[in-house]
Backbone atoms as SQL, in Angstrom:
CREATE TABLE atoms (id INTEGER PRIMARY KEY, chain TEXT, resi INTEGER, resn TEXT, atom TEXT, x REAL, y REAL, z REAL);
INSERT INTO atoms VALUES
  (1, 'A', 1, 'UNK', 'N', -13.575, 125.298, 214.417),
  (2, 'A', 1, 'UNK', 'CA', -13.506, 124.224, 213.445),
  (3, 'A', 1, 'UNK', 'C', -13.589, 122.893, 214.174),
  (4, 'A', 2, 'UNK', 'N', -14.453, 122.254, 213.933),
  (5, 'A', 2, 'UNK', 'CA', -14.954, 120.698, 214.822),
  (6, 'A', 2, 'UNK', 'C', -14.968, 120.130, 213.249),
  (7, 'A', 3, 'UNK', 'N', -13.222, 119.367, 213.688),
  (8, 'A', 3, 'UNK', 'CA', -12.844, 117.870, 212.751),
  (9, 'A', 3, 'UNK', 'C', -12.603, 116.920, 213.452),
  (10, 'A', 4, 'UNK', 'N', -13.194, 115.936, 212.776),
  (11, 'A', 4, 'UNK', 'CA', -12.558, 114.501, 213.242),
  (12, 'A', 4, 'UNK', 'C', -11.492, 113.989, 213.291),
  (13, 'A', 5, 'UNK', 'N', -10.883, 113.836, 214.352),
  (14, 'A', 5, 'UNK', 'CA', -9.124, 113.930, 214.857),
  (15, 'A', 5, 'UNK', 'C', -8.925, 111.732, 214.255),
  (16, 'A', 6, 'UNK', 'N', -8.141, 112.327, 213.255),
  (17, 'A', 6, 'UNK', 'CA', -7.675, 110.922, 212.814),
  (18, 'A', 6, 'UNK', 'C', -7.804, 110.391, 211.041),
  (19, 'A', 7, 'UNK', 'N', -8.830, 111.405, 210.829),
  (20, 'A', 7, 'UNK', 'CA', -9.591, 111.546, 209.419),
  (21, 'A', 7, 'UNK', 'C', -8.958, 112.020, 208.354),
  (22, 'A', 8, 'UNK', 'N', -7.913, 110.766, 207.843),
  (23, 'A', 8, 'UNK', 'CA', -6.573, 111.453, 206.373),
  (24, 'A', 8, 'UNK', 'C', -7.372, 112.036, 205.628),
  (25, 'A', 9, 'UNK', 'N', -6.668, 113.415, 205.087),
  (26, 'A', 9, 'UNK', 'CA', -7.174, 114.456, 204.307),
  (27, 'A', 9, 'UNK', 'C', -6.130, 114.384, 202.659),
  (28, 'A', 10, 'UNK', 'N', -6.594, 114.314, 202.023),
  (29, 'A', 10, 'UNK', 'CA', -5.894, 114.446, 200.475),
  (30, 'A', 10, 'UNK', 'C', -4.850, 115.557, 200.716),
  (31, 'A', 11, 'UNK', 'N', -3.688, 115.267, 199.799),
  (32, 'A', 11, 'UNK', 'CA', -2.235, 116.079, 200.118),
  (33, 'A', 11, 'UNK', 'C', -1.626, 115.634, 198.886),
  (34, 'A', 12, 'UNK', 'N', -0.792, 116.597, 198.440),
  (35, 'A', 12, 'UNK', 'CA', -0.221, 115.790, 197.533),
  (36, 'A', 12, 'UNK', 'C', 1.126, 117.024, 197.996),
  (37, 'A', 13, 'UNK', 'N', 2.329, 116.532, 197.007),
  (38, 'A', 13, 'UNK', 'CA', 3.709, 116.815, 197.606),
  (39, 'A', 13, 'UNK', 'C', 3.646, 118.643, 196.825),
  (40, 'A', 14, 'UNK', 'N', 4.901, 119.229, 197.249),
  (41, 'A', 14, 'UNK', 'CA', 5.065, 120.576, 196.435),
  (42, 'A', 14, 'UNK', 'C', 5.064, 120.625, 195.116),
  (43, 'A', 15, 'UNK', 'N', 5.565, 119.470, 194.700),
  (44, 'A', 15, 'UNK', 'CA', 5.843, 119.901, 192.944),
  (45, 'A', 15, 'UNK', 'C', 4.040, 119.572, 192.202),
  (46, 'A', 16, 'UNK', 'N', 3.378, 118.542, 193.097),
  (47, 'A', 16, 'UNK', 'CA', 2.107, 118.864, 192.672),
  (48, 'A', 16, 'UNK', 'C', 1.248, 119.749, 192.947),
  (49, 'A', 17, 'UNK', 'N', 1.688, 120.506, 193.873),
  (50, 'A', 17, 'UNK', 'CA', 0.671, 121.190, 194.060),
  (51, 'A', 17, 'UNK', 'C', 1.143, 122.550, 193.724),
  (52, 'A', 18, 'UNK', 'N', 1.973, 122.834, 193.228),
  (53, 'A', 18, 'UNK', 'CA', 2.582, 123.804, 191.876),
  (54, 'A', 18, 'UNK', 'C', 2.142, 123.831, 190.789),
  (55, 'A', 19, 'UNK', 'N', 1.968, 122.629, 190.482),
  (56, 'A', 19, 'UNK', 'CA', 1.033, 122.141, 189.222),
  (57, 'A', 19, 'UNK', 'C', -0.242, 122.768, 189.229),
  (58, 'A', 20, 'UNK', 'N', -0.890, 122.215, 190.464),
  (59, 'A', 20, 'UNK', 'CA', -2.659, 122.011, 190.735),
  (60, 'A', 20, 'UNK', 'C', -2.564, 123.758, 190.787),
  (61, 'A', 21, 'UNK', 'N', -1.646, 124.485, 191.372),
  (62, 'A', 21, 'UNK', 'CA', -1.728, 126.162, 191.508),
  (63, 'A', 21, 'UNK', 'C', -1.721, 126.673, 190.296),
  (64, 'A', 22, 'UNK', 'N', -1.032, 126.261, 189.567),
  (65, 'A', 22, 'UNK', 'CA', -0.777, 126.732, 187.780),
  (66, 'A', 22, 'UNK', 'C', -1.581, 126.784, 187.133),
  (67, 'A', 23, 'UNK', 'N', -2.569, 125.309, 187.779),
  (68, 'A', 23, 'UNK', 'CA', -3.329, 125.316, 186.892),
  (69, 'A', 23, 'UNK', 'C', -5.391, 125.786, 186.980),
  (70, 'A', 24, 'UNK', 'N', -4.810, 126.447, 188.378),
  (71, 'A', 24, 'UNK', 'CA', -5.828, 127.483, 188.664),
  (72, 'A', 24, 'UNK', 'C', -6.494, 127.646, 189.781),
  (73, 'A', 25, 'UNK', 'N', -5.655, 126.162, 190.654),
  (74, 'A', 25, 'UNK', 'CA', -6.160, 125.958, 192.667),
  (75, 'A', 25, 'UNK', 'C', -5.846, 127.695, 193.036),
  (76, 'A', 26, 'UNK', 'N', -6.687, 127.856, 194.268),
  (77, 'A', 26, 'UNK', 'CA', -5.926, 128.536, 194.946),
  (78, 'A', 26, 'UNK', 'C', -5.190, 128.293, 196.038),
  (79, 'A', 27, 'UNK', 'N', -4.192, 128.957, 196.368),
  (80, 'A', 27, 'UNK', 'CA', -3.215, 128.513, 197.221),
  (81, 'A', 27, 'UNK', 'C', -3.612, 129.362, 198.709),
  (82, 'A', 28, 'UNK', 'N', -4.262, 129.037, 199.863),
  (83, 'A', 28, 'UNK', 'CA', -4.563, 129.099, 201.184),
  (84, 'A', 28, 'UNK', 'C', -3.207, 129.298, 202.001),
  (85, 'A', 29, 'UNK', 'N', -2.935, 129.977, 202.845),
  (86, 'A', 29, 'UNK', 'CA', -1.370, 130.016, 203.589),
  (87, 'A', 29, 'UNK', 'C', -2.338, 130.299, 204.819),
  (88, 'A', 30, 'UNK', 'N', -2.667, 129.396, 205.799),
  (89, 'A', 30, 'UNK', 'CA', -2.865, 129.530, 207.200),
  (90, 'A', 30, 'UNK', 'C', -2.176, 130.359, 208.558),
  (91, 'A', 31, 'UNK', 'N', -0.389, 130.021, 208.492),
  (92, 'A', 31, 'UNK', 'CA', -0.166, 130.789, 209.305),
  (93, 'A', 31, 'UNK', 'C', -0.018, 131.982, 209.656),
  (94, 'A', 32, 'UNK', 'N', 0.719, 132.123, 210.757),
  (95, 'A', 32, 'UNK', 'CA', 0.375, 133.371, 211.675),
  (96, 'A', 32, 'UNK', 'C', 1.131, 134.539, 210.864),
  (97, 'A', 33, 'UNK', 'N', 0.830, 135.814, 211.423),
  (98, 'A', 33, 'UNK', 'CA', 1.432, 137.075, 210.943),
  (99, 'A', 33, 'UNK', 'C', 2.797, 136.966, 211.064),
  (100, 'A', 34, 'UNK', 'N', 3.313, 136.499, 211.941),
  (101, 'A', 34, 'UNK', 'CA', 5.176, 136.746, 211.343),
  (102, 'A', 34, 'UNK', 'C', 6.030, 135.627, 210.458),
  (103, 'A', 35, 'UNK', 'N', 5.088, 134.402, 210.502),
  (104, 'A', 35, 'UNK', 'CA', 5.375, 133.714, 209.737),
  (105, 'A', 35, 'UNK', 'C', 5.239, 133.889, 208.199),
  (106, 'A', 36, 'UNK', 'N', 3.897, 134.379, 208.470),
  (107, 'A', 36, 'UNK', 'CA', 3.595, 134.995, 206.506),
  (108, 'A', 36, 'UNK', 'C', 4.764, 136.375, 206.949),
  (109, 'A', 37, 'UNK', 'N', 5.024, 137.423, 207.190),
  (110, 'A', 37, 'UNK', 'CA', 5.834, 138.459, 207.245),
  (111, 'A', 37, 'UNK', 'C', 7.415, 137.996, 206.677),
  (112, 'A', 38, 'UNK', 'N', 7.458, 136.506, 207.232),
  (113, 'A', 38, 'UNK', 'CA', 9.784, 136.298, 206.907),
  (114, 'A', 38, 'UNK', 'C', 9.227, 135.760, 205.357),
  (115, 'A', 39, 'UNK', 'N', 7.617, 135.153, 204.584),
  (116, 'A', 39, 'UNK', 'CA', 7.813, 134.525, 203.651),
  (117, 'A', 39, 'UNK', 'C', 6.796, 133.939, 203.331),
  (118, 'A', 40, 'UNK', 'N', 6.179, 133.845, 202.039),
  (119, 'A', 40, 'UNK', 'CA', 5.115, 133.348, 201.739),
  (120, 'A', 40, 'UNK', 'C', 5.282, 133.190, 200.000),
  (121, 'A', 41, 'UNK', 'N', 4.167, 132.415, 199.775),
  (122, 'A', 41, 'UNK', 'CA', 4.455, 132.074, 198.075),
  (123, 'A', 41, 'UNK', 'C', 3.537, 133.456, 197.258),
  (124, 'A', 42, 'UNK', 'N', 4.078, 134.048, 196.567),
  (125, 'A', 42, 'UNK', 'CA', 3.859, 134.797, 195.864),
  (126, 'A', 42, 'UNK', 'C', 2.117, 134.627, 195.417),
  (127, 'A', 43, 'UNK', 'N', 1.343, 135.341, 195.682),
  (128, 'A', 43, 'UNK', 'CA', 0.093, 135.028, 195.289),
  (129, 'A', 43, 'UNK', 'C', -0.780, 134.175, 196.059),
  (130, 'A', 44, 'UNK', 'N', -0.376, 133.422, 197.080),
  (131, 'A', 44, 'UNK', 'CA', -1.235, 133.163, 197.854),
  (132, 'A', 44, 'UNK', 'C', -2.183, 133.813, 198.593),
  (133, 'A', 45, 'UNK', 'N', -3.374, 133.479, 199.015),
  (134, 'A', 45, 'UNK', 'CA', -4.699, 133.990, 199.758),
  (135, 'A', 45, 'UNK', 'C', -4.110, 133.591, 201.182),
  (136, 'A', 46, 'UNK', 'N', -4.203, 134.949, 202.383),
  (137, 'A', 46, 'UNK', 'CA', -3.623, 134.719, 203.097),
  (138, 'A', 46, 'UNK', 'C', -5.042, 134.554, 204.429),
  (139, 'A', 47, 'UNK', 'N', -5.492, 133.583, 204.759),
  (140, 'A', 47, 'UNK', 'CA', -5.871, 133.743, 206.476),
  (141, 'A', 47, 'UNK', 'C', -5.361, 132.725, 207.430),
  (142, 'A', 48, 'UNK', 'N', -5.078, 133.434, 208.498),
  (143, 'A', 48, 'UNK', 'CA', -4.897, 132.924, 209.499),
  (144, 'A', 48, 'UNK', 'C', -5.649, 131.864, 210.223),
  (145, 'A', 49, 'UNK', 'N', -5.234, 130.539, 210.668),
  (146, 'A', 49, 'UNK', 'CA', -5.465, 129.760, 211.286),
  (147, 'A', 49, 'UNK', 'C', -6.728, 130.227, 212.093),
  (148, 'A', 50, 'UNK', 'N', -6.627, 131.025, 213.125),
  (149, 'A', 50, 'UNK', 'CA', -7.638, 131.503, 214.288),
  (150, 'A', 50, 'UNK', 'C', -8.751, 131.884, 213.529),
  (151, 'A', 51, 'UNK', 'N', -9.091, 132.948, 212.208),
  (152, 'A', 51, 'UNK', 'CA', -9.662, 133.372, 211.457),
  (153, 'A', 51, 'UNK', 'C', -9.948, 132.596, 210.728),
  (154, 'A', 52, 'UNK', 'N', -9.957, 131.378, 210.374),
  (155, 'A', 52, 'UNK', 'CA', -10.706, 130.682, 209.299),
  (156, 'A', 52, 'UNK', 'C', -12.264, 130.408, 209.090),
  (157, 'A', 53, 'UNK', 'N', -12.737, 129.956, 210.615),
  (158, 'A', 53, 'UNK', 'CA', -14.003, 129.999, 210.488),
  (159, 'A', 53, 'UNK', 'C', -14.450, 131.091, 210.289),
  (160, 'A', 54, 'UNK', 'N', -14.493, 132.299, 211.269),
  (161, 'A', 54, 'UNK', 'CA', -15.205, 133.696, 210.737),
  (162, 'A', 54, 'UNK', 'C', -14.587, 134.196, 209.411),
  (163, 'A', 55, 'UNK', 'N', -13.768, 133.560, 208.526),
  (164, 'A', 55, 'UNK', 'CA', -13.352, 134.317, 207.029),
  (165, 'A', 55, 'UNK', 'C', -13.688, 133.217, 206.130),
  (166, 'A', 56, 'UNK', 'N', -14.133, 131.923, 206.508),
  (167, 'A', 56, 'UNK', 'CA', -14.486, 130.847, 205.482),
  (168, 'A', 56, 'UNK', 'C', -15.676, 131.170, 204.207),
  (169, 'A', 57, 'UNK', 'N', -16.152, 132.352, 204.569),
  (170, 'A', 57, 'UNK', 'CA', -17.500, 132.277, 203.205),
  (171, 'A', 57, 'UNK', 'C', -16.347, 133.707, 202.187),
  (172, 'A', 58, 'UNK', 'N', -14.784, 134.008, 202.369),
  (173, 'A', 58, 'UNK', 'CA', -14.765, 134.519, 201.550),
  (174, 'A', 58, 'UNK', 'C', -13.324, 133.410, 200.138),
  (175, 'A', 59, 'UNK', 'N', -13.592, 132.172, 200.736),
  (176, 'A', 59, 'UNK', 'CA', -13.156, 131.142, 199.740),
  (177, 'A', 59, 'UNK', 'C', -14.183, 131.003, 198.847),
  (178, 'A', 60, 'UNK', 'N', -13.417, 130.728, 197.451),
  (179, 'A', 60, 'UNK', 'CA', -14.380, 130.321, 196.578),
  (180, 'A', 60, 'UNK', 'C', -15.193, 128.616, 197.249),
  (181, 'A', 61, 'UNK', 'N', -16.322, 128.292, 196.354),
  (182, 'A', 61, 'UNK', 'CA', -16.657, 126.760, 196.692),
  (183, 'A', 61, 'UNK', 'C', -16.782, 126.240, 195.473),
  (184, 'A', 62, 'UNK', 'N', -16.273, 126.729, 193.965),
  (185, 'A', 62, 'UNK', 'CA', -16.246, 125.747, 192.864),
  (186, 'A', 62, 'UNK', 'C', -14.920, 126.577, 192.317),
  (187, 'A', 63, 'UNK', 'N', -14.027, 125.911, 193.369),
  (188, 'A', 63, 'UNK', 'CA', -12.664, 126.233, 192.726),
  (189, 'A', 63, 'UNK', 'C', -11.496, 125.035, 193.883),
  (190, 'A', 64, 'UNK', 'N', -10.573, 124.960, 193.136),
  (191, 'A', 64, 'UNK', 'CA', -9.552, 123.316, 194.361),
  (192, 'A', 64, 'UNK', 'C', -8.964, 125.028, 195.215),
  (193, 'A', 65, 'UNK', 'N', -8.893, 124.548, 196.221),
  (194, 'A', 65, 'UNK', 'CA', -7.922, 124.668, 197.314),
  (195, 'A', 65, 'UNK', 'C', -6.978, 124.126, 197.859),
  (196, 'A', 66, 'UNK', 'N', -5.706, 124.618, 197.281),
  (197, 'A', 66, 'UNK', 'CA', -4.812, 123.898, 198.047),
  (198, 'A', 66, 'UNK', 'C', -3.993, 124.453, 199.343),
  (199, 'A', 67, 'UNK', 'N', -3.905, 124.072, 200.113),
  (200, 'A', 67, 'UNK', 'CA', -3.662, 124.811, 201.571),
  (201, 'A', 67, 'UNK', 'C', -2.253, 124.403, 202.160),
  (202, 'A', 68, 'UNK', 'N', -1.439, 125.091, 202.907),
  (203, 'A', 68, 'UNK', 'CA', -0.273, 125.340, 203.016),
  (204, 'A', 68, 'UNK', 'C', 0.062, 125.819, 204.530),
  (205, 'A', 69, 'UNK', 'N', 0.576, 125.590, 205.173),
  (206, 'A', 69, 'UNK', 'CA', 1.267, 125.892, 206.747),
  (207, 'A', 69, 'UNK', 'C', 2.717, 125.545, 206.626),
  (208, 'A', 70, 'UNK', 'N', 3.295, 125.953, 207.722),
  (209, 'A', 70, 'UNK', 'CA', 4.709, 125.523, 207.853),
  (210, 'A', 70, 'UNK', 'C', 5.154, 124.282, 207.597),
  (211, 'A', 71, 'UNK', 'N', 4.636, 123.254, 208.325),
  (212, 'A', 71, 'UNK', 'CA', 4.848, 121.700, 208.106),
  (213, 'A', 71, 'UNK', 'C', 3.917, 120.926, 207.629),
  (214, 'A', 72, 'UNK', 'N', 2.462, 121.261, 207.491),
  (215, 'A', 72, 'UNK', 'CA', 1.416, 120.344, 206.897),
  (216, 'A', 72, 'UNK', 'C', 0.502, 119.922, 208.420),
  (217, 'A', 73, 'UNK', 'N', 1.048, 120.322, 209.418),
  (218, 'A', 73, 'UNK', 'CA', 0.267, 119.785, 210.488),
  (219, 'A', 73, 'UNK', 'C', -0.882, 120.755, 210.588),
  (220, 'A', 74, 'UNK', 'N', -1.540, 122.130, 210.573),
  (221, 'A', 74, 'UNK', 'CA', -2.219, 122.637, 210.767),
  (222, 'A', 74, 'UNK', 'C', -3.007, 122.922, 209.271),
  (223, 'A', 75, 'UNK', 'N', -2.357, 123.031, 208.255),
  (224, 'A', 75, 'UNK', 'CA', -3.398, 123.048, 207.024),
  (225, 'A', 75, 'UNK', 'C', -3.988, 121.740, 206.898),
  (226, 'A', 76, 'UNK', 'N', -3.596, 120.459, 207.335),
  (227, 'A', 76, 'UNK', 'CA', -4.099, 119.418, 207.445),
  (228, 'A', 76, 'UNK', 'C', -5.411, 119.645, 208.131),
  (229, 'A', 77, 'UNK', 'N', -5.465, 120.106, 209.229),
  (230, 'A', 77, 'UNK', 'CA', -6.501, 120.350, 209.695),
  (231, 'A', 77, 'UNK', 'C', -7.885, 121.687, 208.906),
  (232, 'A', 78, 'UNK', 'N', -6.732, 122.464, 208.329),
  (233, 'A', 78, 'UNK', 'CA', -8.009, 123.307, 207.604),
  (234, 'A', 78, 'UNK', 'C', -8.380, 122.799, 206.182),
  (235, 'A', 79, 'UNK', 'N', -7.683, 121.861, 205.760),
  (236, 'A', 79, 'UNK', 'CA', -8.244, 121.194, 204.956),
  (237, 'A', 79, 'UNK', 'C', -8.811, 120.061, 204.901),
  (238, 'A', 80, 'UNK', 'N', -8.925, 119.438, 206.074),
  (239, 'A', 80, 'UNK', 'CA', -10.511, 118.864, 206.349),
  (240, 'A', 80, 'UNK', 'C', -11.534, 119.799, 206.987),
  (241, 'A', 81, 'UNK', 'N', -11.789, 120.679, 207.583),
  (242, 'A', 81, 'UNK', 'CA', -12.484, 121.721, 207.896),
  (243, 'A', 81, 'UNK', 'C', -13.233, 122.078, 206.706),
  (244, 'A', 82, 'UNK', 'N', -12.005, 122.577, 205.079),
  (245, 'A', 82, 'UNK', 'CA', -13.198, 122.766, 204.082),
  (246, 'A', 82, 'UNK', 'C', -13.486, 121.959, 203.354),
  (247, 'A', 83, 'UNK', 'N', -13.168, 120.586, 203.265),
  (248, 'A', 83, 'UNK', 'CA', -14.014, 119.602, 202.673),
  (249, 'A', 83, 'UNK', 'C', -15.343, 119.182, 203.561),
  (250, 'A', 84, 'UNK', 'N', -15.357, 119.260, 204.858),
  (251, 'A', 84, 'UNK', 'CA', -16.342, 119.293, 205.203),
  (252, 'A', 84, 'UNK', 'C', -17.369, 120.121, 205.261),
  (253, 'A', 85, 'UNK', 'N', -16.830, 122.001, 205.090),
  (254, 'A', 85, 'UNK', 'CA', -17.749, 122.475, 204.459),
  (255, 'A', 85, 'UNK', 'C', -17.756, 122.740, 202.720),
  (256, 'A', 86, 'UNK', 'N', -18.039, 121.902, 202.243),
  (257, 'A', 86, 'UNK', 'CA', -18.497, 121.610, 200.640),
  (258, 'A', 86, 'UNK', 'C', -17.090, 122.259, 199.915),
  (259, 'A', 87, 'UNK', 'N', -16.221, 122.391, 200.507),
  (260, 'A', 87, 'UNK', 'CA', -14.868, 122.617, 198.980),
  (261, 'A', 87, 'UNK', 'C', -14.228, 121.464, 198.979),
  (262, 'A', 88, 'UNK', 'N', -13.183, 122.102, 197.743),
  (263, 'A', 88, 'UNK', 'CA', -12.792, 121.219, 197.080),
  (264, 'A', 88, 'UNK', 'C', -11.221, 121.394, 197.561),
  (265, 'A', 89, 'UNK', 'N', -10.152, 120.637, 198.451),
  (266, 'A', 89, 'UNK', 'CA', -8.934, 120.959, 198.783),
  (267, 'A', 89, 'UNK', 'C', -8.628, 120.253, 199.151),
  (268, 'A', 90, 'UNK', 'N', -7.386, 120.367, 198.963),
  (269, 'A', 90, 'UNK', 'CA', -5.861, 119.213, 199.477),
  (270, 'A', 90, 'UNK', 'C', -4.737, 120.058, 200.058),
  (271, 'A', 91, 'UNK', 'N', -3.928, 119.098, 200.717),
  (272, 'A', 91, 'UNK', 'CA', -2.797, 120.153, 202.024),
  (273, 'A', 91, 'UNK', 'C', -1.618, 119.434, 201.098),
  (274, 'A', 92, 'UNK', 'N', -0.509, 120.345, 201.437),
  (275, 'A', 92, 'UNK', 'CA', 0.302, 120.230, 201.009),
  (276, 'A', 92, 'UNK', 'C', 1.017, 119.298, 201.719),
  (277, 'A', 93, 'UNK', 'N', 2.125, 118.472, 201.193),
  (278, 'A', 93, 'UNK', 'CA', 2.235, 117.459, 202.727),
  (279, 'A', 93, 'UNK', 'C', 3.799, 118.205, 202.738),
  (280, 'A', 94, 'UNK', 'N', 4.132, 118.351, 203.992),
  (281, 'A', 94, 'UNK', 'CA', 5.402, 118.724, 204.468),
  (282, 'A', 94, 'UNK', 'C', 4.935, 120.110, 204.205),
  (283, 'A', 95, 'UNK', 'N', 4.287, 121.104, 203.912),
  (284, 'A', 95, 'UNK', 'CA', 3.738, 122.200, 204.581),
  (285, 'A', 95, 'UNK', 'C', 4.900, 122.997, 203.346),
  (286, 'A', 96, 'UNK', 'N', 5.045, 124.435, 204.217),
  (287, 'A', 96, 'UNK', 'CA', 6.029, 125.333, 203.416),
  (288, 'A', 96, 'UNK', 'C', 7.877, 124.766, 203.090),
  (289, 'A', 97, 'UNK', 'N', 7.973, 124.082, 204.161),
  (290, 'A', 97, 'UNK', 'CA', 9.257, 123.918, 204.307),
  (291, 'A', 97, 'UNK', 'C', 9.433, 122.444, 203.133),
  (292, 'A', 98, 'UNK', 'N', 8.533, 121.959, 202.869),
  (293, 'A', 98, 'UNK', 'CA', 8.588, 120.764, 201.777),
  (294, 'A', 98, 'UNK', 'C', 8.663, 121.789, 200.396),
  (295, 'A', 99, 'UNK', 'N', 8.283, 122.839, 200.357),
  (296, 'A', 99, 'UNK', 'CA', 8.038, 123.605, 199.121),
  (297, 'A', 99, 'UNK', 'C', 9.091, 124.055, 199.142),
  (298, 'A', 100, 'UNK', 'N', 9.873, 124.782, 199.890),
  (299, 'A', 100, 'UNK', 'CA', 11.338, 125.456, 200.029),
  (300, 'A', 100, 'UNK', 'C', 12.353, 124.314, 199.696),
  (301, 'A', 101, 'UNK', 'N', 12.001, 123.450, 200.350),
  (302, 'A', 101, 'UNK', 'CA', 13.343, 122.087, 200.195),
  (303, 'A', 101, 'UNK', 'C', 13.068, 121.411, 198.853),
  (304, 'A', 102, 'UNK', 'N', 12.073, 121.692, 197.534),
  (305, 'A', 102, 'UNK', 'CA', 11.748, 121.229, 196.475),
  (306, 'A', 102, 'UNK', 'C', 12.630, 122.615, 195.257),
  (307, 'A', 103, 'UNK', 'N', 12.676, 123.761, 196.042),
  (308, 'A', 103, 'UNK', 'CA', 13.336, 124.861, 195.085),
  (309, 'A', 103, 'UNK', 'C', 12.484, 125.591, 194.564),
  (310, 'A', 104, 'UNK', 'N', 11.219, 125.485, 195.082),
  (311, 'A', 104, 'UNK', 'CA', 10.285, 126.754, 194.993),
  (312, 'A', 104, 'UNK', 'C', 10.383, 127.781, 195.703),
  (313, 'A', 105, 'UNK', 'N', 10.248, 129.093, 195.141),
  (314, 'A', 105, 'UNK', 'CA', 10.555, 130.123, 195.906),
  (315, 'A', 105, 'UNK', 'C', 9.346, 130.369, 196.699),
  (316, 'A', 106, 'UNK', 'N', 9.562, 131.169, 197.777),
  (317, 'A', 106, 'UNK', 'CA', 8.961, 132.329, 198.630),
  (318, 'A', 106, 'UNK', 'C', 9.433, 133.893, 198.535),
  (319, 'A', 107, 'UNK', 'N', 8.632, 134.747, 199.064),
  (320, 'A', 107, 'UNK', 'CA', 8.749, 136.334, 199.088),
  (321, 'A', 107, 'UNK', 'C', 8.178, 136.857, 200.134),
  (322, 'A', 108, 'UNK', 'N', 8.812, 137.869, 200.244),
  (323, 'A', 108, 'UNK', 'CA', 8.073, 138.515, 201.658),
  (324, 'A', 108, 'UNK', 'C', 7.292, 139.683, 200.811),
  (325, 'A', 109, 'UNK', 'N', 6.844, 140.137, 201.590),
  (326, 'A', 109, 'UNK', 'CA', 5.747, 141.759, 201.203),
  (327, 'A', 109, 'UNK', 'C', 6.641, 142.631, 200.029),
  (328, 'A', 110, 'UNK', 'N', 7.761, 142.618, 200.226),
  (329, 'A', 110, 'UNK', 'CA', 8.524, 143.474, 199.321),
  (330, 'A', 110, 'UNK', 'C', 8.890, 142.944, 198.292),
  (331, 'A', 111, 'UNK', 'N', 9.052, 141.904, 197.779),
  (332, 'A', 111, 'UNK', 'CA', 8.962, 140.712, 197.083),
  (333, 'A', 111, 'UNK', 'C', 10.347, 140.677, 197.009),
  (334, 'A', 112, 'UNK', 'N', 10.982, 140.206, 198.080),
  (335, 'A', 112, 'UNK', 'CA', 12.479, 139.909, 198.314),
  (336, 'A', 112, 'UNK', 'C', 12.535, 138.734, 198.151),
  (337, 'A', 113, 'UNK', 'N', 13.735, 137.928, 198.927),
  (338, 'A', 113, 'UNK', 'CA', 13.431, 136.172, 198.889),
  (339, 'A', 113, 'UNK', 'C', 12.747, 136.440, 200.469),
  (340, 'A', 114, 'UNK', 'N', 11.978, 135.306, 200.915),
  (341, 'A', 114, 'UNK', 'CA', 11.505, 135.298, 201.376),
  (342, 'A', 114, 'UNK', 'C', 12.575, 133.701, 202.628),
  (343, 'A', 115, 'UNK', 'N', 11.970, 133.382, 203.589),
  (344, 'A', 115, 'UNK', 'CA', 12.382, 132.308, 204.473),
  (345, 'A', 115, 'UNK', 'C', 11.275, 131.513, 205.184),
  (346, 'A', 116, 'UNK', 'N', 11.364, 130.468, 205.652),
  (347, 'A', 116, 'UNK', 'CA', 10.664, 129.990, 206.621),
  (348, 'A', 116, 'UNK', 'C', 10.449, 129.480, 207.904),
  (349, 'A', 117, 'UNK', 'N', 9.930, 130.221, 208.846),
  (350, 'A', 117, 'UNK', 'CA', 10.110, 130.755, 210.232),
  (351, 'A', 117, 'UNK', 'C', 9.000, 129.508, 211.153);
């Protein structure tokens, strides 16, 4: 992924982008395997950071993306990655842990509560 280091990417906070999910975004979760493993949002599309470029043609491209990491520092980056290739997405700002500290839940695989690691 070759982005331009400095280049603000659209974000909006958790409770909007709960909204923008409701109302039919899909929700992107970038990190790594044990991080999605302690917790992830129910229904999210899961790839990994390393895997984005070789898994990028299985995102939609006329649908919002909203994208999600632990803190907002690395979906920041994959969400200028797919606005530059032709989608439509915004990062969540403050990442998973802004979504947890708003009172949205997470789940792990078993659909327990979930945490963020």
């Amino acid at each position: 992924m070759n982005v331009q280091r400095g280049t603000p990417v659209p974000a909006a906070d958790a409770e909007e982008s709960k909204r923008r999910i409701d109302a039919g975004a899909l929700l992107l979760d970038v990190r790594e395997d044990d991080e999605w493993s302690a917790g992830h949002v129910a229904g999210a599309v899961w790839i990994p950071l390393r895997e984005m470029q070789m898994r990028r043609a299985e995102l939609p491209v006329h649908k919002e993306i909203v994208v999600v990491c632990r803190s907002g520092a690395r979906s920041a980056k994959v969400t200028a990655a797919l606005l530059a290739w032709g989608h439509d997405a915004v990062n969540i700002s403050g990442g998973l842990q802004a979504w947890v500290a708003a009172g949205l839940p997470i789940v792990t695989d078993d659909d327990t509560a979930g945490e963020v690691i």
